[in-house]
C-alpha positions as CSV (number, residue, x, y, z in Angstrom):
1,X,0.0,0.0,0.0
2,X,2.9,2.4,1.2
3,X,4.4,2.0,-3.1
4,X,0.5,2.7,-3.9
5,X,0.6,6.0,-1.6
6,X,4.1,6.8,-2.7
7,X,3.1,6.5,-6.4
8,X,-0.5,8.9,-6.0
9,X,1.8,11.6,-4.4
10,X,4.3,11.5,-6.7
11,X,1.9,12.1,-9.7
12,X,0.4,14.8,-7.4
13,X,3.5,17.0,-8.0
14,X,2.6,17.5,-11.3
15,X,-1.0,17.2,-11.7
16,X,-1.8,19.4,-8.9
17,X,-5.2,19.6,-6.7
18,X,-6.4,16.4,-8.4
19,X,-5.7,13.6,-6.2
20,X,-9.3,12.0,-6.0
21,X,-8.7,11.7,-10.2
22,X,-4.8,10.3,-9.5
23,X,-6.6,8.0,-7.0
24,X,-8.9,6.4,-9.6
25,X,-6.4,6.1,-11.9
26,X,-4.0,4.2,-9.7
27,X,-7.3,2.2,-8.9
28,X,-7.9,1.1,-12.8
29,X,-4.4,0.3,-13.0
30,X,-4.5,-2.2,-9.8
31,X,-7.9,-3.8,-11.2
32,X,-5.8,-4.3,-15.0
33,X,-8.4,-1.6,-16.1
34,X,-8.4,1.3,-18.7
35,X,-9.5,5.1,-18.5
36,X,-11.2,7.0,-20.4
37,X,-10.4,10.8,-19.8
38,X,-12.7,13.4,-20.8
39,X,-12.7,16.5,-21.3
40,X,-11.8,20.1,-22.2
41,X,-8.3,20.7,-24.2
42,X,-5.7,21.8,-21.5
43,X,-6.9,20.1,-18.1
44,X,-4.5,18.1,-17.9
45,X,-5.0,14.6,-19.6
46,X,-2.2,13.6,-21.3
47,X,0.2,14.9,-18.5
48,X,-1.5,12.6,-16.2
49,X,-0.5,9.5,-18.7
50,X,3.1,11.2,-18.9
51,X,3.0,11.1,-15.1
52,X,1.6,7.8,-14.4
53,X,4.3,6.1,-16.7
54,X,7.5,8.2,-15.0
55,X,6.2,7.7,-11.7
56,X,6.2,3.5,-12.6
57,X,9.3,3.4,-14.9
58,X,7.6,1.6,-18.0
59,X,7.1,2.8,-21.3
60,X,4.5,4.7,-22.9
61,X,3.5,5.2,-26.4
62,X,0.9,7.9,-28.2
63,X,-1.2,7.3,-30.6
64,X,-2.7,10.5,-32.4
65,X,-5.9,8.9,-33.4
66,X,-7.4,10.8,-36.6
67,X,-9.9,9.9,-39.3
68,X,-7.2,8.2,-41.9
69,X,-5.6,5.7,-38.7
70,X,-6.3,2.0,-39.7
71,X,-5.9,-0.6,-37.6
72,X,-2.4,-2.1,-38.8
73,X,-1.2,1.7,-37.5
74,X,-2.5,0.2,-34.0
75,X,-1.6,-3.7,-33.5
76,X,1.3,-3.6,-36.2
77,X,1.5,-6.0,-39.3
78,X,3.4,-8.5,-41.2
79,X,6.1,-7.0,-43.8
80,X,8.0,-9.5,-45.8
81,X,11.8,-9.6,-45.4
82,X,13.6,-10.1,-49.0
83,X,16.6,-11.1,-46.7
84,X,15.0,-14.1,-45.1
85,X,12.1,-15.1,-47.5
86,X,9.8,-14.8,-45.2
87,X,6.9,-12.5,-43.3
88,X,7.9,-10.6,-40.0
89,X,5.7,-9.4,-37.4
90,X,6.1,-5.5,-37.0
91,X,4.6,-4.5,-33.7
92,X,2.4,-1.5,-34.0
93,X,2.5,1.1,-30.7
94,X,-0.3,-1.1,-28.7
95,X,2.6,-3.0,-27.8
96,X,3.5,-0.9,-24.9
97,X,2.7,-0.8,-20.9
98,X,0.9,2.8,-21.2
99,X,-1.1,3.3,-24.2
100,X,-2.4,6.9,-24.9
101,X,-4.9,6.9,-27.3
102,X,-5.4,11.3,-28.1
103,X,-8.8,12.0,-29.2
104,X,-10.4,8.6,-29.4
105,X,-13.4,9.6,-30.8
106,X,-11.5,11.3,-33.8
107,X,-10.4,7.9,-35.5
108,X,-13.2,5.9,-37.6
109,X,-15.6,2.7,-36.2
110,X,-12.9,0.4,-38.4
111,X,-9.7,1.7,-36.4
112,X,-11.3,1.9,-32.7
113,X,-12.0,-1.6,-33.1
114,X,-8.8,-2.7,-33.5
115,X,-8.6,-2.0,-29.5
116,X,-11.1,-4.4,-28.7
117,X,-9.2,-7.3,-28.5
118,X,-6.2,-5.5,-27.0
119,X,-8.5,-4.4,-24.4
120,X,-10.0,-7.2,-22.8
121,X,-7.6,-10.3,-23.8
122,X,-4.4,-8.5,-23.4
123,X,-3.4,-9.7,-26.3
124,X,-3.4,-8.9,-30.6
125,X,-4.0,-11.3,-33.6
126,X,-2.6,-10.6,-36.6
127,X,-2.4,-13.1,-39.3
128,X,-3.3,-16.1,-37.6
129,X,-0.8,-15.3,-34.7
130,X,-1.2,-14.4,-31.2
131,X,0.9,-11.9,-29.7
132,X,0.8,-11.0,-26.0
133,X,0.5,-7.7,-24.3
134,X,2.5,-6.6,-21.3
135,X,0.9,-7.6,-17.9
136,X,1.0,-3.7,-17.3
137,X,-0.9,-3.3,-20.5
138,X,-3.2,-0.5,-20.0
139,X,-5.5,2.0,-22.3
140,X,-5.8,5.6,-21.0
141,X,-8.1,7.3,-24.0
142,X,-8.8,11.2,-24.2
143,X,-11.5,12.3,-26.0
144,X,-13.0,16.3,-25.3
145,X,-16.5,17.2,-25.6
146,X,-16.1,20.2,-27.5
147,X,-15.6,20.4,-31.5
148,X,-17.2,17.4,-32.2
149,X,-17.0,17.9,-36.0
150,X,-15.5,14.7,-37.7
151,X,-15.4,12.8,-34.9
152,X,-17.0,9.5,-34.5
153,X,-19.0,8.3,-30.5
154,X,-17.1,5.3,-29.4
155,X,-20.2,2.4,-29.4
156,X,-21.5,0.6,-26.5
157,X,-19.3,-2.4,-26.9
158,X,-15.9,0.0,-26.7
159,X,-17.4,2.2,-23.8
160,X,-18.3,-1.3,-21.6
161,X,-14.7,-1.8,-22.0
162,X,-13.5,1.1,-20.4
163,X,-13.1,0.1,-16.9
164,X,-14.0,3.8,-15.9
165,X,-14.2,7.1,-17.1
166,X,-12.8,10.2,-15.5
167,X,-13.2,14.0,-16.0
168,X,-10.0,15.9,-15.3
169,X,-12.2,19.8,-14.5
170,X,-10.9,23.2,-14.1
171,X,-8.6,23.7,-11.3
172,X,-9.7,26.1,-8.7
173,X,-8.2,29.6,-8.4
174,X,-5.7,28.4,-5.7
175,X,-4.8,25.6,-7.7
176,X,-4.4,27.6,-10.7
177,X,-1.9,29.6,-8.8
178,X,0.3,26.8,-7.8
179,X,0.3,25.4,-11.4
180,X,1.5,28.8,-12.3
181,X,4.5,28.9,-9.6
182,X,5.3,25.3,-10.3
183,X,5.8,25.8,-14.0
184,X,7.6,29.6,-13.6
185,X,11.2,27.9,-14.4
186,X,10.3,24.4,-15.7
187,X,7.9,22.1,-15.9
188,X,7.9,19.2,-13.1
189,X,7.8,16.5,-15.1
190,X,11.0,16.8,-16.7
191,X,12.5,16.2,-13.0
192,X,10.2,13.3,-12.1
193,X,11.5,10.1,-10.4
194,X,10.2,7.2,-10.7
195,X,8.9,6.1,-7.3
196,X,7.4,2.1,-7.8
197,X,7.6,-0.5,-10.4
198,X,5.9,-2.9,-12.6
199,X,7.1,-5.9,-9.6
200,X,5.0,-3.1,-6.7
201,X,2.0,-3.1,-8.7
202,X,2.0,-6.8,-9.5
203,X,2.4,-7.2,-5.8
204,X,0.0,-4.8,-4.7
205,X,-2.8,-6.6,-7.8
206,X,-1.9,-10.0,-5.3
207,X,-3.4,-8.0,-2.4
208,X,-6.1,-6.1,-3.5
209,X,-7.9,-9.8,-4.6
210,X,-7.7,-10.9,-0.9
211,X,-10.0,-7.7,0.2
212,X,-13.0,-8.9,1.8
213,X,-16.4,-8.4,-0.1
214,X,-19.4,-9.5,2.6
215,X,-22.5,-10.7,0.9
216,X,-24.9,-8.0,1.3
217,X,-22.4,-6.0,0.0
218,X,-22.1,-8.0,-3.1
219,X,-25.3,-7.7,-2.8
220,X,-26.1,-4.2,-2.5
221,X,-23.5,-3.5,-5.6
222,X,-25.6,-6.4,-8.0
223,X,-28.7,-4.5,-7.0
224,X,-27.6,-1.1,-8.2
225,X,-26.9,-3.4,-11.4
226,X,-30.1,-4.7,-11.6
227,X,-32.1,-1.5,-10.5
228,X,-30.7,0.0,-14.2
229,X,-31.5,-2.8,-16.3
230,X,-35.4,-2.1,-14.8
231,X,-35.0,1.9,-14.8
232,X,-37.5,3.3,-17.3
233,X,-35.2,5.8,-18.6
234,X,-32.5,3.9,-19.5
235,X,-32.3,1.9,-22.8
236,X,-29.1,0.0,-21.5
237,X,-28.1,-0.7,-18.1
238,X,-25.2,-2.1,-16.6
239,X,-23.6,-5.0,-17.7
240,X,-22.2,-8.1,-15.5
241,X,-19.2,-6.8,-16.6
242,X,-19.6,-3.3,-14.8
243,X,-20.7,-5.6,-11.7
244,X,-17.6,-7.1,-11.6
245,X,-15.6,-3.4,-12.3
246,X,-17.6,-1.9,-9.8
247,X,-16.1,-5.0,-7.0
248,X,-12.9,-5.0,-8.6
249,X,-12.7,-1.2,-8.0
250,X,-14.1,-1.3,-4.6
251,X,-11.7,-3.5,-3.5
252,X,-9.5,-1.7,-4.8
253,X,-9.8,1.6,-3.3
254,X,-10.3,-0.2,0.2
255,X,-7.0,-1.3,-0.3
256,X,-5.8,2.5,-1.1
257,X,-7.4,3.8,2.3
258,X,-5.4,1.0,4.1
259,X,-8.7,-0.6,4.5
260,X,-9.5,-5.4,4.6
261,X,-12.8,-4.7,3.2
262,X,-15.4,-3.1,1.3
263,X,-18.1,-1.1,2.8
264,X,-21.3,0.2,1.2
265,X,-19.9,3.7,1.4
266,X,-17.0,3.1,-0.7
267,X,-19.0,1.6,-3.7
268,X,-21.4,4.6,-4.2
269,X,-18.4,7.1,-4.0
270,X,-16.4,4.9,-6.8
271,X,-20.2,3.8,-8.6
272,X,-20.4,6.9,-10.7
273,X,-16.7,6.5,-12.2
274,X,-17.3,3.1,-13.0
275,X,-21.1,3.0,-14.0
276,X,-22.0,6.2,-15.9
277,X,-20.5,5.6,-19.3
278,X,-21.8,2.7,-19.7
279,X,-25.8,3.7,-19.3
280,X,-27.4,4.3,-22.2
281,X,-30.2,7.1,-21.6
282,X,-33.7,6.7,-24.0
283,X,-34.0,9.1,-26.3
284,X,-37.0,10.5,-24.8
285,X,-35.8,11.0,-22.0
286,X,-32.5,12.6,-23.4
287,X,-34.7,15.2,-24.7
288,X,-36.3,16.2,-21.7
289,X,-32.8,16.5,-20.0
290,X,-32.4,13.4,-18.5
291,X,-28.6,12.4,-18.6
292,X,-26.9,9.0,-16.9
293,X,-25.4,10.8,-14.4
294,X,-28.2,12.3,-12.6
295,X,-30.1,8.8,-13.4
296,X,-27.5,6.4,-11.6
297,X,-27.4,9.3,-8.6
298,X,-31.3,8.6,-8.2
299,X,-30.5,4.6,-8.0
300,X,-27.9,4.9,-5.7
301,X,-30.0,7.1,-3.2
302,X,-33.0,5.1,-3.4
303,X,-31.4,1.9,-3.1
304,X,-30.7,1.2,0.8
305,X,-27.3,0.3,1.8
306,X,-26.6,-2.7,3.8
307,X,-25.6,-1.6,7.3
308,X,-21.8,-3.6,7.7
């Protein structure tokens, strides 16, 4: 836990007044998870991905996603060698421990794809061959709400396999400030150590698994599931797979606060990063304002928690 603390801190020095955000991250990284970051140009996004990777010593690649990437630009492909007679595999940047993917939403249906696979089995086929991903693997996405012009929304199958979704916001005035004095002669990250390893966070993945879940808390975190499939607003709920991110990342953040099990409080304070993005509001109901957000709050405060 103590490499886990070490590690949130350390990102803190240059992403300043957002540790609750650092938290999560550290959180989808110790469930094997992957972010998606959005919002506004200039928060703060990619530095956190720049951070993250410093801050573990492993390597990160970008990947500037626009309309003409295809997937071959993502997993790599198979160029034949004159030299040898025969095909070799050239790995695309996937093929990394930190993957950022800029602007998502900006490359076509065809290319996003091509990070399905990567995604969820850790691994990339390319013909006929199975090549596998670093344990460490993990997608952190940007994508901003604004100039949506050319851009194309990532589909429910790609969103589900987000293990949460974060928004970066403005900082506050002080904050602001101490970005500014921070920054005056360089910018921190160019003097970052690295504080933890790939080995801590294996280790600290060992640990996090043997935080107790009771069963009405299991429970009380299938319900909320359950409660959105039924909702009348909703045209998609949550999956089993956002039941299991939602106890993964419970346990998970018990494990942060030095805690040896989950309570009800720390699922509904983590529920909203892991659940939103994947509800999928009705269309009537879209138009009379209704978002996921203010939908999944309703479920959470109707639905009793167990008392542990």
């Amino acid at each position: 836990m103590d490499a886990m603390l070490s590690l949130i801190e350390n990102v803190e020095k240059v992403i300043i007044g957002k540790r609750p955000v650092i938290e999560l991250a550290v959180v989808a990284m110790l469930c094997r998870g992957h972010v998606l970051l959005e919002d506004v140009p200039g928060t703060g996004k990619t530095m956190l991905a720049r951070a993250l990777a410093r801050s573990v010593a492993v390597d990160m690649k970008r990947l500037q996603c626009t309309s003409d990437l295809l997937p071959s630009d993502i997993t790599g492909v198979a160029i034949y060698n004159q030299k040898t007679a025969d095909f070799e595999f050239r790995p695309g940047p996937v093929f990394t421990h930190l993957l950022l993917a800029d602007e998502i939403n900006r490359a076509t249906p065809r290319a996003q794809s091509a990070l399905l696979e990567c995604m969820e089995e850790f691994h990339v086929s390319v013909d006929g061959h199975t090549h596998e991903l670093p344990q460490l693997f993990m997608v952190l996405a940007t994508q901003n709400p604004i100039d949506m012009a050319g851009t194309h929304a990532l589909p429910e199958a790609q969103l589900d396999r987000f293990f949460m979704r974060l928004r970066m916001e403005y900082p506050s005035i002080e904050q602001e400030m101490r970005i500014l004095a921070a920054q005056a002669q360089t910018h921190p990250i160019d003097s970052l150590p690295a504080v933890t390893s790939e080995a801590d966070i294996m280790a600290a993945r060992a640990q996090v698994k043997s935080v107790h879940i009771s069963m009405d808390v299991a429970k009380y975190m299938v319900g909320i599931s359950a409660a959105s499939r039924q909702h009348s607003d909703l045209r998609l709920g949550i999956s089993p797979r956002g039941t299991l991110a939602l106890a993964r990342g419970a346990q998970s953040l018990a494990y942060l606060r030095g805690r040896d099990f989950v309570s009800p409080d720390l699922v509904k304070s983590i529920a909203p990063a892991i659940l939103e993005h994947r509800l999928i509001v009705k269309p009537q109901a879209a138009v009379l304002g209704r978002n996921a957000g203010e939908i999944l709050a309703e479920i959470l405060d109707r639905l009793p928690p167990p008392v542990v």
